[in-house]
C-alpha positions as CSV (number, residue, x, y, z in Angstrom):
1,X,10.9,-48.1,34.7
2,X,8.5,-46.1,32.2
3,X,4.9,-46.2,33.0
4,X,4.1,-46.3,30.0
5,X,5.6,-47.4,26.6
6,X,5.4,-44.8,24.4
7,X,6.3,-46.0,20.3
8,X,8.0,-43.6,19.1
9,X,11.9,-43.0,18.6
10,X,13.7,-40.5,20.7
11,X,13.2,-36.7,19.5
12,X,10.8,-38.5,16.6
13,X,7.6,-36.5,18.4
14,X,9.4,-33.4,19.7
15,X,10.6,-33.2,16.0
16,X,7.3,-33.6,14.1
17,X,5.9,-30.8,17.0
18,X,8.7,-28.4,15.9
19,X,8.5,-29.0,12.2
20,X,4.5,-28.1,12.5
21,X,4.4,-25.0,14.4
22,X,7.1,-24.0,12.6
23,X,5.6,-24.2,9.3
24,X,2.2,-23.0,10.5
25,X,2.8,-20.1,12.6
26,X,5.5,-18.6,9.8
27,X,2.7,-19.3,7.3
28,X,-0.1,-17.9,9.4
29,X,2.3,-14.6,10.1
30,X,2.8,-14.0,6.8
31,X,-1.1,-14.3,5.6
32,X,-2.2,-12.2,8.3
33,X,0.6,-9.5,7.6
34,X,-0.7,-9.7,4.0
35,X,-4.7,-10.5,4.5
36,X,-5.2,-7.9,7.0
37,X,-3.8,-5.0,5.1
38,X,-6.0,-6.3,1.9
39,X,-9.3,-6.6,4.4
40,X,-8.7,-2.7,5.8
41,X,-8.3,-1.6,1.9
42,X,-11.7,-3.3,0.8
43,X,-13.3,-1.9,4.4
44,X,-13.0,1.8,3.4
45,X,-12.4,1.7,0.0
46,X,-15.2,1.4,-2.9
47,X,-13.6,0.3,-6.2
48,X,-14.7,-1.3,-9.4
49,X,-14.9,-5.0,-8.6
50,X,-15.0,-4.7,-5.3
51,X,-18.0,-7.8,-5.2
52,X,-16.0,-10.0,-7.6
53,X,-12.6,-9.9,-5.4
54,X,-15.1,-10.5,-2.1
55,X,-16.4,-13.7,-4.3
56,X,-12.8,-14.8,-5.1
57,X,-11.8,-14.9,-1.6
58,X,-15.0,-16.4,-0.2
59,X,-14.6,-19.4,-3.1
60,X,-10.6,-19.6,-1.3
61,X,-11.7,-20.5,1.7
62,X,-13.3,-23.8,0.0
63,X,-10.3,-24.3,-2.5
64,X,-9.5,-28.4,-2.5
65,X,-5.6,-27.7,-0.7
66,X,-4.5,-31.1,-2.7
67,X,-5.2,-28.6,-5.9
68,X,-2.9,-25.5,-4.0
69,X,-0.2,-28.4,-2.7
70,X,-0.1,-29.2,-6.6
71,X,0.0,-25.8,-8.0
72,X,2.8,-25.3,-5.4
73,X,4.5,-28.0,-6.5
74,X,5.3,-27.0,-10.1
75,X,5.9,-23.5,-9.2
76,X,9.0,-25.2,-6.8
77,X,9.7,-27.9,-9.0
78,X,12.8,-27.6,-11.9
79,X,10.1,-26.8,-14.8
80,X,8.3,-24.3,-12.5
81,X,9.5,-20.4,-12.1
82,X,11.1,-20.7,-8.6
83,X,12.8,-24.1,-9.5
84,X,16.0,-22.2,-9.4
85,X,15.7,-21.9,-5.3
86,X,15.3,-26.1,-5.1
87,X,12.6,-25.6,-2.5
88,X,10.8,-28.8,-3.4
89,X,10.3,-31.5,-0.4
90,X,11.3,-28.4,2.0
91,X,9.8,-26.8,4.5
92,X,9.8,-23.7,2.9
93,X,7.5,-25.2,-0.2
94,X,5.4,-26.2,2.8
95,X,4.9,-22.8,3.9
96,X,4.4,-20.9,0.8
97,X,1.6,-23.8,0.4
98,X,0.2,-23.3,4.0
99,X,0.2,-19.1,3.1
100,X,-2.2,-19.3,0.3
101,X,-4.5,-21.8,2.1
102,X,-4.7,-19.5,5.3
103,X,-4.9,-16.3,3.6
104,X,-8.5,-16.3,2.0
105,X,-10.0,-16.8,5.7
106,X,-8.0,-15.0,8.1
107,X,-9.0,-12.1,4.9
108,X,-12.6,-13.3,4.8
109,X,-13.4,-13.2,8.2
110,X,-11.2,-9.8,9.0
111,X,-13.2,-8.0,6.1
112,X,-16.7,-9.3,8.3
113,X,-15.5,-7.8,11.1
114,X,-13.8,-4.6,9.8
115,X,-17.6,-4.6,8.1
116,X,-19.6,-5.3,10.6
117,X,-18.3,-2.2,13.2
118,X,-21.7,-0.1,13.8
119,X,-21.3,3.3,11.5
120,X,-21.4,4.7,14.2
121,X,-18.4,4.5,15.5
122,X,-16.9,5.4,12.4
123,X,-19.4,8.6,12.3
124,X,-17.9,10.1,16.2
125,X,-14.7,9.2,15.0
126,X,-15.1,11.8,11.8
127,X,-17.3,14.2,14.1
128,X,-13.8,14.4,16.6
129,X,-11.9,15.6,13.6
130,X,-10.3,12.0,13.6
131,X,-8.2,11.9,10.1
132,X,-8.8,8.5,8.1
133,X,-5.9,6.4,9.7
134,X,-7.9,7.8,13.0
135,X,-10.8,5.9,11.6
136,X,-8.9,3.0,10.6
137,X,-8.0,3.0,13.9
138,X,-11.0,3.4,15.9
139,X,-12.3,0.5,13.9
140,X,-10.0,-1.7,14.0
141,X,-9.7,-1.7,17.8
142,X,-13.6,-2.5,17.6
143,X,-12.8,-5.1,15.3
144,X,-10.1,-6.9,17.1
145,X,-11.9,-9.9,18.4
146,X,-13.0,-10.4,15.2
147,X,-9.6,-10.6,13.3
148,X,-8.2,-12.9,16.6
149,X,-10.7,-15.2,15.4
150,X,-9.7,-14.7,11.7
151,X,-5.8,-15.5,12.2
152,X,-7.2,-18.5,14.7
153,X,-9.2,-19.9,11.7
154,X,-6.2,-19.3,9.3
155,X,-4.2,-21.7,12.0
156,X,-6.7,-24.2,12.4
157,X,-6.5,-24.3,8.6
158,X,-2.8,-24.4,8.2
159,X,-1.9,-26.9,10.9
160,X,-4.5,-29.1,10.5
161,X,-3.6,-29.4,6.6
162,X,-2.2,-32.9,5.0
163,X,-2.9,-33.2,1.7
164,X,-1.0,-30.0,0.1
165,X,2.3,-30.3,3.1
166,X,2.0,-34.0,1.7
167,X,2.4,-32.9,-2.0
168,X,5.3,-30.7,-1.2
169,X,6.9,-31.6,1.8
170,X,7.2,-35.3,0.9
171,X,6.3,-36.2,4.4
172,X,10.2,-37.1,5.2
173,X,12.3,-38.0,8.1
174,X,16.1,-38.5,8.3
175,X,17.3,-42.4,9.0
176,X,17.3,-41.7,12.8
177,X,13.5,-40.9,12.7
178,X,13.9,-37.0,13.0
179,X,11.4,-35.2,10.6
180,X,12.8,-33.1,8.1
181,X,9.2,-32.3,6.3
182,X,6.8,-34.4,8.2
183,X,4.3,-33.0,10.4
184,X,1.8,-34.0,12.8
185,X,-1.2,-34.5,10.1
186,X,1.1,-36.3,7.7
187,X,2.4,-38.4,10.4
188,X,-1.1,-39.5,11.7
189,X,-1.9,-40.1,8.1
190,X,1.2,-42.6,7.8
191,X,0.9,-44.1,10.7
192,X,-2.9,-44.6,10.4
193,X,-2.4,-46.2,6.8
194,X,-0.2,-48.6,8.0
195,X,-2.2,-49.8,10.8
196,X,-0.5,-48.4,13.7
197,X,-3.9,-46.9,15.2
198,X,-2.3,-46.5,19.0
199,X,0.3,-44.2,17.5
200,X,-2.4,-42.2,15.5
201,X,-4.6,-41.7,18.4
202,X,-1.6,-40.6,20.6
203,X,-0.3,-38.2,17.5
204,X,-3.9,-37.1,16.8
205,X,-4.2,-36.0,20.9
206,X,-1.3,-34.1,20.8
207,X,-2.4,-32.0,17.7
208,X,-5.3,-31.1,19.7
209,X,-3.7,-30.2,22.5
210,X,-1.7,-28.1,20.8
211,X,-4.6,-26.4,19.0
212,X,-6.5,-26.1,22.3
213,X,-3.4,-24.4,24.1
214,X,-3.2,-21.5,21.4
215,X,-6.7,-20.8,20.9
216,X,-6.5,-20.5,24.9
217,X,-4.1,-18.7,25.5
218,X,-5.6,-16.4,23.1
219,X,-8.9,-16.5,24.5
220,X,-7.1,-15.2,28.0
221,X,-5.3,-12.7,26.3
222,X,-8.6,-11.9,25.1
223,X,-10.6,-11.6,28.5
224,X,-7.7,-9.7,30.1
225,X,-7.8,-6.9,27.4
226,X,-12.0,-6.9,28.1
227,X,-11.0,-6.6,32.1
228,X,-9.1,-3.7,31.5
């Protein structure tokens, strides 16, 4: 006899769970393997509109994501350029829309830290005939902490995201309740909408469970690196 009753169908939780980790940590890989290499260049590199690309990032990490999920959209839908690939209501439409909502962040708050190492550093680095990817180096190693936090925000961002994984996932399941597209935050939004409030709450605790989890075992990883 269960102890308790949970309302859900079999695999319908376990399903939504995989479907949003999926889509967010893919997303969140790809931005960082993209925003971190674009936060080094603007670090150590002075170029003509270096300000104006620091404001169009900055203004990113405030962009509406029900504007991105809809810009996504036509760009996967049959009158948009990739509407050859059919990637509209798939998860794949939900990651490219997930990538361009975690990138200005995880870029934003990398280039603060890559920034905010003390010159000095950078200055005994030169002095020990250190060659610029020594530099790089040495600084980013300072910086570390700093960009864990960036690709954290970027996965806050991503995973707790509805409105734009709503545009072009379709929030779907298959008829025996496993999710194809629908994730935690678009399930919580469904289930909330149609009254169901019990099986919001429960959804909505294991969302920040899950969120809790990484940013802990990140944390550790953290304070073991520190004890070393």
């Amino acid at each position: 006899m269960a102890v308790v009753d949970l309302p859900f169908r079999d695999g319908y939780v376990s399903s939504i769970i995989y479907v949003s980790l999926y889509v967010s940590i893919i997303a969140v890989t790809l931005s960082t393997l993209f925003s971190i290499p674009v936060a080094i260049v603007m670090g150590f590199a002075d170029f003509p509109g270096k300000q104006f690309v620091k404001s169009v990032i900055n203004t990113g990490m405030g962009f509406p994501s029900v504007v991105v999920g809809l810009l996504v959209l036509f760009a996967v839908s049959n009158q948009g350029p990739l509407g050859t690939l059919e990637l509209i209501f798939t998860k794949e439409a939900m990651i490219m829309s997930q990538f361009v909502l975690a990138t200005p962040p995880i870029t934003a708050i990398s280039l603060a830290a890559i920034s905010g190492v003390d010159e000095n550093v950078r200055d005994a680095a030169h002095v020990l005939g250190g060659t610029r990817v020594d530099v790089a180096l040495v600084v980013l190693k300072e910086a570390r902490y700093g960009i864990a936090t960036a690709v954290l925000a970027g996965f806050g961002r991503a995973i707790s995201e509805v409105g734009s994984v709503l545009i072009v996932g379709g929030n779907i399941t298959s008829a025996s309740g496993i999710s194809k597209t629908r994730t935690l935050t678009t399930a919580i939004q469904l289930e909330a909408r149609q009254g169901q409030y019990e099986t919001a709450m429960i959804l909505g605790a294991v969302l920040v469970a899950l969120v809790l989890t990484i940013n802990a075992v990140v944390v550790r990883l953290g304070d073991q690196e520190v004890q070393r």
